[in-house]
C-alpha positions in Angstrom: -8.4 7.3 -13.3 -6.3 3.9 -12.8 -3.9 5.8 -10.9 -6.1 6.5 -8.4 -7.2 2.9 -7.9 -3.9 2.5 -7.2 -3.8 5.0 -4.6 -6.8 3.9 -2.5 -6.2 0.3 -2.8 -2.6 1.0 -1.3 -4.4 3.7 1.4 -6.6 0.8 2.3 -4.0 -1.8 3.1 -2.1 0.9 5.0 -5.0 1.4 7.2 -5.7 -2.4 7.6 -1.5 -3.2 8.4 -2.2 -0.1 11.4 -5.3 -1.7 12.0 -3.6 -5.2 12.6 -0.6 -3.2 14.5 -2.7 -1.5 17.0 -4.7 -5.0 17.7 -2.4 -7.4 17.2 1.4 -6.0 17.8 3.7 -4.8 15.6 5.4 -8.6 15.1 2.4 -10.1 14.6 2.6 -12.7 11.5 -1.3 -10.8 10.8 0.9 -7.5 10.9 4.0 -8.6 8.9 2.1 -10.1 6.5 0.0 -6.9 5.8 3.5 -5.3 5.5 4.7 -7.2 2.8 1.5 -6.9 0.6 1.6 -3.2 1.5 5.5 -3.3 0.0 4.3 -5.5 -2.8 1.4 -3.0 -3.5 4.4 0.2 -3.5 7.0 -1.6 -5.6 4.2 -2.7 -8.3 2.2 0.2 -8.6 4.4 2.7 -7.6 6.5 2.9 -10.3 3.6 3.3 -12.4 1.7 6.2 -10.6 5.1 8.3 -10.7 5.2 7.5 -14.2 1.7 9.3 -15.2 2.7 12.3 -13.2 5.5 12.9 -15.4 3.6 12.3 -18.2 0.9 14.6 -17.1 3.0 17.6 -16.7 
């Protein structure tokens, strides 16, 4: 159930960094700044959700 949390919070700031892209241009500080939470978001959680597919197999 976590796990999915997970998943939409990173889905969400995916949308909003595309979002920010599309309005604002891809070297936007708005833009990059989304980036790098969206990588902070991947390298924390990630690790984790790849983790409890293993474990549910």
């Amino acid at each position: 159930m976590a796990t999915m949390s997970y998943h939409l919070i990173i889905e969400e700031k995916r949308k909003e960094m595309i979002q920010l892209a599309e309005d604002y241009g891809y070297t936007s500080t708005l833009t990059v700044q989304a980036s790098q939470e969206l990588d902070y978001l991947l390298n924390t959680f990630s690790p984790s959700y790849q983790s409890s597919l293993v474990s549910s197999n």
